[in-house]
N, C-alpha and C positions, 0 to 999 in steps of 0.2 A: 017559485023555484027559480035560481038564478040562473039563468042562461050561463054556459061555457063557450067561452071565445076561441077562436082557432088563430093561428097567425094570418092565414090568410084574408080571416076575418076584421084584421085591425091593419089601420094603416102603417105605410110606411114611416112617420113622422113618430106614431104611437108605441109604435115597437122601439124605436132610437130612442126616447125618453125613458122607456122602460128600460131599456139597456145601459142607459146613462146612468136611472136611476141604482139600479142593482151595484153596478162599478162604483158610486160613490157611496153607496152604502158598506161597500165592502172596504173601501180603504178609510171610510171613519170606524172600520171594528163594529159597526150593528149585529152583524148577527153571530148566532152560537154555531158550533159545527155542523150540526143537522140543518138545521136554515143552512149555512153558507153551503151546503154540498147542494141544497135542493137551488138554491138560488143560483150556483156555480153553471150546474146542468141547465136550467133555464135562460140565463146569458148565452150558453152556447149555440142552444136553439135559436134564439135571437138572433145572434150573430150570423149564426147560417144562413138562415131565414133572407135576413138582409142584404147577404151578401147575393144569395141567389136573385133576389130581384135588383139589386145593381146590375148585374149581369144581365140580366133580360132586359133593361134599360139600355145600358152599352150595347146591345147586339141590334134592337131597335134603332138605337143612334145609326149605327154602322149602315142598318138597311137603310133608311132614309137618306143617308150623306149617297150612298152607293146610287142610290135612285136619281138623286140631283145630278150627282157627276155624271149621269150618261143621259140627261136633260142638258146642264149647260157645261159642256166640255170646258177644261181646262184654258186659259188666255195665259197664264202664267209660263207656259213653257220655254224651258231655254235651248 
């Protein structure tokens, strides 16, 4: 029986290909209306999906820069 993947379950790199994939399948005309709706909803998960973990990524970034600056205070100031 095949295993069902979750997005959380594939990585970030794998879901972008799969999203890349869907997008150019859609503007070469591949699929019929049923696919393209099933397929449409699935990009969008994707897209979300992605977009939330950029987001967790950027706020990460943020903690860490945040941590630096009150290790090595700014030299730059004017």
């Amino acid at each position: 029986m095949a295993k069902k993947t979750t997005a959380k379950s594939i990585s970030f790199q794998e879901q972008f290909t799969a999203l890349e994939k869907i997008t150019q399948n859609f503007e070469a005309g591949k699929y019929s209306l049923e696919v393209g709706v099933q397929k449409f909803e699935e990009g969008l998960r994707l897209a979300q999906n992605l977009k939330q973990q950029l987001e967790a990524v950027e706020n990460k970034i943020q903690t860490i820069k945040g941590k630096y600056n009150e290790l090595a205070p700014e030299t730059d100031k004017e």
